[in-house]
C-alpha positions in Angstrom: -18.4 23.0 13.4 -16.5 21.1 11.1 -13.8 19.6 13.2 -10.7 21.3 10.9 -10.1 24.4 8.8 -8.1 24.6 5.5 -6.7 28.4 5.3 -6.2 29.7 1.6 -3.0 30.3 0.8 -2.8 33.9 0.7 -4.1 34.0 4.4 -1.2 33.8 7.0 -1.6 30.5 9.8 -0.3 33.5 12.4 -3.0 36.1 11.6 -5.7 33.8 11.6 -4.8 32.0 15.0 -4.7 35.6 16.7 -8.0 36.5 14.5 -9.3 33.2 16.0 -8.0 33.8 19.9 -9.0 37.4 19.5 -12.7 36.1 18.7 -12.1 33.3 21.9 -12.4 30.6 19.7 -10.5 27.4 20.9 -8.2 25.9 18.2 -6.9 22.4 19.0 -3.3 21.4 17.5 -4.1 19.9 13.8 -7.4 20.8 13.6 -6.0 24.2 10.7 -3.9 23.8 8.0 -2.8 25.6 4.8 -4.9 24.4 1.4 -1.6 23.5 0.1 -0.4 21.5 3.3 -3.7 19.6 3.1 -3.6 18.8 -0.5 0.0 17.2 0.2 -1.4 15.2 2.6 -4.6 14.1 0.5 -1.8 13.6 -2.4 0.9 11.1 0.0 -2.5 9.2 1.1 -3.3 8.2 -2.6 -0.4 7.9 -3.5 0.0 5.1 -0.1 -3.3 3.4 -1.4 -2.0 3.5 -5.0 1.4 1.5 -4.2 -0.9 -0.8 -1.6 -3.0 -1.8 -4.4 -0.5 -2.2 -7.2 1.4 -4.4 -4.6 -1.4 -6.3 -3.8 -2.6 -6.4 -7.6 1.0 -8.3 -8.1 0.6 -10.7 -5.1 -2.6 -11.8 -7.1 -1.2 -12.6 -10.5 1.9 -14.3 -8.8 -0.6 -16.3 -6.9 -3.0 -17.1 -10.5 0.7 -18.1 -12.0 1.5 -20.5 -8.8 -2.2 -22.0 -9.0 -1.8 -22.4 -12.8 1.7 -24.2 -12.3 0.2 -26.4 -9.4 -1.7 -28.7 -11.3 1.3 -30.3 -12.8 4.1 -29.8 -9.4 3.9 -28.6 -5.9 7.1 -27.0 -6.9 7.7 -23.7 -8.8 10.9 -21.7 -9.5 10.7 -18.3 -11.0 13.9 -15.9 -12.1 13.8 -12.5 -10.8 12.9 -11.4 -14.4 9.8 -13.2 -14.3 8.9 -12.5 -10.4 9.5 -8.5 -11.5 7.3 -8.7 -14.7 4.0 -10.1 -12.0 4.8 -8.1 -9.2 6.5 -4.6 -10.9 8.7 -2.8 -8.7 7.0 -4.6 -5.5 9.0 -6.9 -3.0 7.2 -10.8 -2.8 5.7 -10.7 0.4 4.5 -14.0 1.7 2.2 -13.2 4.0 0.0 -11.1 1.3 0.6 -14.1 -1.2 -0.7 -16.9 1.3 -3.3 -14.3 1.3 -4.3 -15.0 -1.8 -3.8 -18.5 -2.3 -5.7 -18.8 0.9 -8.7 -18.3 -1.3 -8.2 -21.5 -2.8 -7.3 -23.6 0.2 -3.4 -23.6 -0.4 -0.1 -22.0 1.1 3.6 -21.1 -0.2 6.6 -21.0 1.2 9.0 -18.9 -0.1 13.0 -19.3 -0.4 15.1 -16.9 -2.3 18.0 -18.3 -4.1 20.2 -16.3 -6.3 18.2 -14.5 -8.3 15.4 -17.4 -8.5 12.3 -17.6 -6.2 11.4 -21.3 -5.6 7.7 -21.5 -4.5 6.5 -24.9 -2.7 2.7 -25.2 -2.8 0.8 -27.2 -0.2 -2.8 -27.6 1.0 -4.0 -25.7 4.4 
């Protein structure tokens, strides 16, 4: 009715299958699972859309920092220090930043050189 059952954990997944084949009831692959093997799930999923959003929140400040600096030069150079304190313990991604600046009607290319991130700014 319900398309999946979460058994409680003091309720065995063995006993309840043979309770459930025993009544003919049909019980496709995934469709049961402990409470406890579903609230793992439920907890990796947030915690996936948690690190998404932090990663995406630091794309966006990198991106307000590049627009601030482009006013003045196509060209900006942060050190890893700076590049960290924006986007945390995230990786730049240029894809998601163009993403951003895309907004505005702008693009970055990215080069990585020793510890510094140089960030050329053009129009689309």
């Amino acid at each position: 009715r319900y398309g999946n059952v979460k058994i409680p954990i003091h309720i065995s997944m063995d006993s309840f299958l043979k309770d459930m084949d025993y009544y003919g009831v049909a019980v496709m692959e995934g469709t049961v699972c402990k409470e406890v093997e579903c609230q793992a799930a439920r907890v990796q999923e947030l915690d996936r859309i948690i690190r998404e959003s932090q990663e995406e929140k630091g794309h966006i400040m990198l991106a307000i920092r590049l627009l601030d600096n482009y006013v003045s030069r196509s060209t900006v150079i942060l050190d890893a220090f700076e590049l960290g304190d924006l986007l945390g313990n995230c990786k730049p991604d240029e894809e998601l930043l163009n993403k951003c600046l895309g907004i505005y009607g702008l693009r970055a290319k990215m080069n990585e050189l020793r510890n510094k991130y140089q960030f050329d700014i053009s129009r689309t």
